[in-house]
C-alpha positions as CSV (number, residue, x, y, z in Angstrom):
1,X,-7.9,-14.2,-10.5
2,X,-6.7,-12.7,-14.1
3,X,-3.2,-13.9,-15.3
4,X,-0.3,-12.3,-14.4
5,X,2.6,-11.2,-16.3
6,X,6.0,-11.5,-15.8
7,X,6.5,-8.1,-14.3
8,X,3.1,-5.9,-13.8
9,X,2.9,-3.0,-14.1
10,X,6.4,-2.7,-16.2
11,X,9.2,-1.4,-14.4
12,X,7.3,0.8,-11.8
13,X,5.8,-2.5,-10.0
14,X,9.6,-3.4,-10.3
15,X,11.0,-0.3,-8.6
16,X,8.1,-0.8,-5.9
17,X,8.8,-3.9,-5.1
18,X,12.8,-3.4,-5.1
19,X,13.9,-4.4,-1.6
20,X,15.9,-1.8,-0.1
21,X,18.3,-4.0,0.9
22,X,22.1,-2.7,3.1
23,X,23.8,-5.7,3.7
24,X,23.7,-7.8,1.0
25,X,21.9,-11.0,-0.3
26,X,22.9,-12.7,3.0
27,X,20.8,-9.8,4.3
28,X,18.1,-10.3,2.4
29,X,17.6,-13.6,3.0
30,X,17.6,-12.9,6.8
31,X,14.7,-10.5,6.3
32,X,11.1,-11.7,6.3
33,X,8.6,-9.0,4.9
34,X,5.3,-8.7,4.2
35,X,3.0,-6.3,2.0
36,X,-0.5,-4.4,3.5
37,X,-2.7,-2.8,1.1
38,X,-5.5,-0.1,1.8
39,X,-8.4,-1.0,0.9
40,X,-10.6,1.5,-0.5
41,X,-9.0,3.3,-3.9
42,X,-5.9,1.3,-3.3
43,X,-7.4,-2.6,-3.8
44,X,-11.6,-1.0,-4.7
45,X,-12.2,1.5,-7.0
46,X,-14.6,3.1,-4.2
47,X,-15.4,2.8,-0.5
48,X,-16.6,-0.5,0.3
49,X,-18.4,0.6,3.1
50,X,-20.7,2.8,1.0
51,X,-20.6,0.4,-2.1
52,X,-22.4,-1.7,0.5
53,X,-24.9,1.0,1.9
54,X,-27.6,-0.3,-0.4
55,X,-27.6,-3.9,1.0
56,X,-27.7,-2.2,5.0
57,X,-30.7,-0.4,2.9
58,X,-32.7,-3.6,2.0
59,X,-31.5,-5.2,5.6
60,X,-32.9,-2.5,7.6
61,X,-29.6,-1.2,9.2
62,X,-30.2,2.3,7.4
63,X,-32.6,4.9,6.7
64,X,-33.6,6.4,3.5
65,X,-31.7,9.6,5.3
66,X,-29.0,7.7,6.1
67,X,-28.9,6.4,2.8
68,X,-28.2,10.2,1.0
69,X,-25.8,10.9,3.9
70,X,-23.7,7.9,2.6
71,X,-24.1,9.0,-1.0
72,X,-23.0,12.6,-0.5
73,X,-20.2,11.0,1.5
74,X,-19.1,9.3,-1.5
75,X,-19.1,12.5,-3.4
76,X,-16.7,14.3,-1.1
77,X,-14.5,11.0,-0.8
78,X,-14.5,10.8,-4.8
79,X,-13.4,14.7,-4.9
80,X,-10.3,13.7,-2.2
81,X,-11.7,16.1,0.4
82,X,-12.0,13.9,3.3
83,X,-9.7,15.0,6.4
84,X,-8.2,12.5,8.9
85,X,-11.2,13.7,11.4
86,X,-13.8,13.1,8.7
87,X,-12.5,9.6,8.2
88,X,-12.8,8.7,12.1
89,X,-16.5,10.2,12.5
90,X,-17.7,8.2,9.5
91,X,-15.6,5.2,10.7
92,X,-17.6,6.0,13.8
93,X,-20.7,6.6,12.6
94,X,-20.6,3.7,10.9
95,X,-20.4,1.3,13.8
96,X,-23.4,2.8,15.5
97,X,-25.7,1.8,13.2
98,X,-24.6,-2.1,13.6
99,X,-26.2,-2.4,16.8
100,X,-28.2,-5.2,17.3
101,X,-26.8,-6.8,14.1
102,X,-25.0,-9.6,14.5
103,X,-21.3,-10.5,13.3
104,X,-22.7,-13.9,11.2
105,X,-25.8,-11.6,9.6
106,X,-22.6,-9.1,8.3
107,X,-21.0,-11.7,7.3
108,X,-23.8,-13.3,4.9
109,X,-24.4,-9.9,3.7
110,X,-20.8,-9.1,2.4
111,X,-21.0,-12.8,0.9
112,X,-24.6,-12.1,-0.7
113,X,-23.0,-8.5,-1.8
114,X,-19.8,-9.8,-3.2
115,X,-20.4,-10.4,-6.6
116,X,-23.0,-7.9,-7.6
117,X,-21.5,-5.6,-5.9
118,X,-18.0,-5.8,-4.6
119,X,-15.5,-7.6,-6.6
120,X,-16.8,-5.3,-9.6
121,X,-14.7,-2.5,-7.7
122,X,-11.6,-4.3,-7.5
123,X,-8.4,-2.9,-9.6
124,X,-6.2,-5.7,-11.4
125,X,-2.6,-4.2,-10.6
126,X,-3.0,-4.5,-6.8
127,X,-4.0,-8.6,-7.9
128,X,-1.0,-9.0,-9.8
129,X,1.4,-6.8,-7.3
130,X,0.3,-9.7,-4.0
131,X,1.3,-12.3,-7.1
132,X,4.9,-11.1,-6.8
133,X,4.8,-10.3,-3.3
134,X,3.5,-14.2,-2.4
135,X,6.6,-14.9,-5.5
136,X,9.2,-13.4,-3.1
137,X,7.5,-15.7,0.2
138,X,5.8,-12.7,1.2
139,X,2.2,-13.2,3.0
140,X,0.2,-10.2,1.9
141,X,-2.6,-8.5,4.1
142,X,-6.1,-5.7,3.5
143,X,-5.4,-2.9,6.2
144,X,-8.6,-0.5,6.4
145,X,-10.7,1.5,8.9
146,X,-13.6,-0.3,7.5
147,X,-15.4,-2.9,9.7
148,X,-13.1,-6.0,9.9
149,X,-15.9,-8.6,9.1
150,X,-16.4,-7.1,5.8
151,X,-12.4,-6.8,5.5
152,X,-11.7,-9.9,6.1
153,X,-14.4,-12.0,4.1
154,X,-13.4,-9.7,0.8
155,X,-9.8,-10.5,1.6
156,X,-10.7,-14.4,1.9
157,X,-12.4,-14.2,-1.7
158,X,-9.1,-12.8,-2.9
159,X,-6.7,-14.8,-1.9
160,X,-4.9,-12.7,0.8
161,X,-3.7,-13.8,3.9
162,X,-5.2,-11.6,6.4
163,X,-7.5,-8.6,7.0
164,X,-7.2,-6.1,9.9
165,X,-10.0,-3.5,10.3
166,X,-12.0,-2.0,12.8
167,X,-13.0,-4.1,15.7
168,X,-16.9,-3.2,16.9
169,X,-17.5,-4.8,20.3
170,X,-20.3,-7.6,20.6
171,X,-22.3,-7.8,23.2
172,X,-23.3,-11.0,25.5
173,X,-26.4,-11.0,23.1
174,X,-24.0,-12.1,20.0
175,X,-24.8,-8.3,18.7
176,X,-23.0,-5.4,17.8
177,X,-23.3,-3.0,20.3
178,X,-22.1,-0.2,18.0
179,X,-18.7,0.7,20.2
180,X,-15.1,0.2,18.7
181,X,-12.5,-1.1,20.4
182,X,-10.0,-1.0,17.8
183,X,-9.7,1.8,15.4
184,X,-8.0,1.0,12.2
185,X,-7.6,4.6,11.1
186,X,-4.4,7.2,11.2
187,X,-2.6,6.4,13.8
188,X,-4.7,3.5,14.9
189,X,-3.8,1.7,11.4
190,X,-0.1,2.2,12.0
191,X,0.0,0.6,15.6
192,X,-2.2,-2.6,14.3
193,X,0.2,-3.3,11.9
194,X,3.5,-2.7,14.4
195,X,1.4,-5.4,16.6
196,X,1.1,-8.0,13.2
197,X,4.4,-7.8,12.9
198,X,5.8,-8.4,15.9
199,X,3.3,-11.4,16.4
200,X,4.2,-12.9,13.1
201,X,8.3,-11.7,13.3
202,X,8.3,-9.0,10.3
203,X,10.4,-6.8,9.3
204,X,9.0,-3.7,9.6
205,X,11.9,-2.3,7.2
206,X,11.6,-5.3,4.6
207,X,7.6,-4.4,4.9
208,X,5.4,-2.6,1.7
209,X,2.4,-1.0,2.2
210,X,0.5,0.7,-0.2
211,X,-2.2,3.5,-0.1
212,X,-4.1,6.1,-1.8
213,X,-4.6,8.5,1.0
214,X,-2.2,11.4,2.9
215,X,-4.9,10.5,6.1
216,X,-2.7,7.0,5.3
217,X,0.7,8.8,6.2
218,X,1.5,6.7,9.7
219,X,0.5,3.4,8.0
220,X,2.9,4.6,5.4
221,X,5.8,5.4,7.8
222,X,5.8,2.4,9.9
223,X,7.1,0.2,6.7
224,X,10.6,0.6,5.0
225,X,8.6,0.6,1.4
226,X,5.8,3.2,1.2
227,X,4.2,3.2,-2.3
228,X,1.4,5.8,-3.1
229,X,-1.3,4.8,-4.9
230,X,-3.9,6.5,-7.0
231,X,-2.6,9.3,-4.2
232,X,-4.7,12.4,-3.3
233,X,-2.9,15.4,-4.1
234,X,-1.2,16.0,-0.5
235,X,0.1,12.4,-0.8
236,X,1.8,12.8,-4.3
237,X,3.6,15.8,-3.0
238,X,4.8,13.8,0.1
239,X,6.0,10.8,-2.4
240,X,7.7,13.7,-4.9
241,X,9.4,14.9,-1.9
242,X,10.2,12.0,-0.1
243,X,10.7,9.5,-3.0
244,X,8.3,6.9,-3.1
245,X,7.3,5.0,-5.9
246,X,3.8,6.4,-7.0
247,X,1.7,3.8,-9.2
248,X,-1.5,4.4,-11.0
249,X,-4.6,1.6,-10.7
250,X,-7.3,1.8,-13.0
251,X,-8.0,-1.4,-14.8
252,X,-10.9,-3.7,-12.9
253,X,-9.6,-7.5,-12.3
254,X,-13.2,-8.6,-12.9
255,X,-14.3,-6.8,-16.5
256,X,-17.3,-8.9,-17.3
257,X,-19.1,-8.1,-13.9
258,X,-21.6,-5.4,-13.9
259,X,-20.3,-2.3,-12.3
């Protein structure tokens, strides 16, 4: 991981990690918090899902059609045009065409993908920001609708201490059967963190989350210290209106790894 400064980010990581404190440093102390980051253009530069449609390519998962579908996805998700809906049908989509895959085959391909082709996506900032989070005694946590064996062997690489994602049922086989039951998206994001913390005693109010996306709003919400990242242009208005801290990634945390 690349070294970190005192404060990243000068004084905007400072104002987003302020603790929004009303009682006092007796208060404070009482309060155990935690931060959740988005995933994709909040921790990745792109979606990781599609940064890894290439290696479902050479696997067999997808078709040469399937393939273009997933790269002119990536150009409406690069112009910000994806809708709440849009997100659940890929997210959806998605999980059908893991059937008959198993969970240990995903696995070795995220770990086979993740130097050539993941960790070359990942920003620096959101690095050095779960650096002061982990300084205050804060565990820090990858929310995303994206498949949780992929979110939670990229979150082991970098040092977080959880994933939650997108739960695709397996089968007596050991399979994928290509059915969710557990949606991390809109909504569905928002109630699987309220269920983290109340299994590992957070603070919902003392809790940060940051994302990139307005379709991100409930995830947002359900913490006392929404910060907007990188945010489309319906989520900037809601921070200018609102006040939340907005912060801009751009720098990559790996720089001598092919893109």
């Amino acid at each position: 991981m690349p070294a970190k400064p005192a404060w990243p980010l000068g004084g905007i990581a400072s104002d987003a990690l302020a603790v929004r404190a009303e009682g006092g440093a007796d208060k404070r102390r009482l309060m155990r918090g935690a931060a959740f980051f988005d995933l994709d253009r909040t921790l990745l530069r792109r979606s990781s899902a599609l940064a890894l449609a290439g290696s479902f390519r050479e696997r067999g998962l997808i078709s040469r059609r399937q393939l273009a579908k997933a790269a002119l996805w990536q150009l409406l998700f690069v112009a910000r045009g994806a809708s709440a809906e849009a997100v659940r049908s890929a997210a959806e989509d998605g999980l059908v065409i893991l059937r008959g895959f198993t969970p240990e085959e995903m696995r070795d391909l995220v770990a086979d993908a993740m130097e050539p082709v993941l960790k070359p996506l990942v920003y620096r900032e959101p690095l050095e920001l779960v650096a002061c989070h982990r300084e205050r005694g804060e565990p820090v946590y990858v929310v995303s609708a994206t498949l949780e064996d992929i979110v939670g062997r990229l979150a082991e690489e970098l040092g977080f201490d959880g994933a939650i994602g997108t739960l695709c049922e397996v089968g007596p086989d050991g399979a994928y059967t290509g059915r969710s039951i557990r949606a991390c998206h809109a909504d569905g994001k928002a109630d699987a963190v309220r269920e983290l913390a109340e299994r590992e005693g957070f603070d919902l109010a003392a809790c940060t989350a940051y994302s990139d996306s307005h379709t991100d709003l409930p995830f947002l919400e359900v913490v006392g210290n929404p910060v907007a990242v990188n945010p489309d242009r319906a989520l900037r208005r809601i921070a200018a209106e609102r006040g939340w801290p907005v912060l801009e990634f751009s720098e990559r945390a790996y720089p001598n790894r092919a893109a």
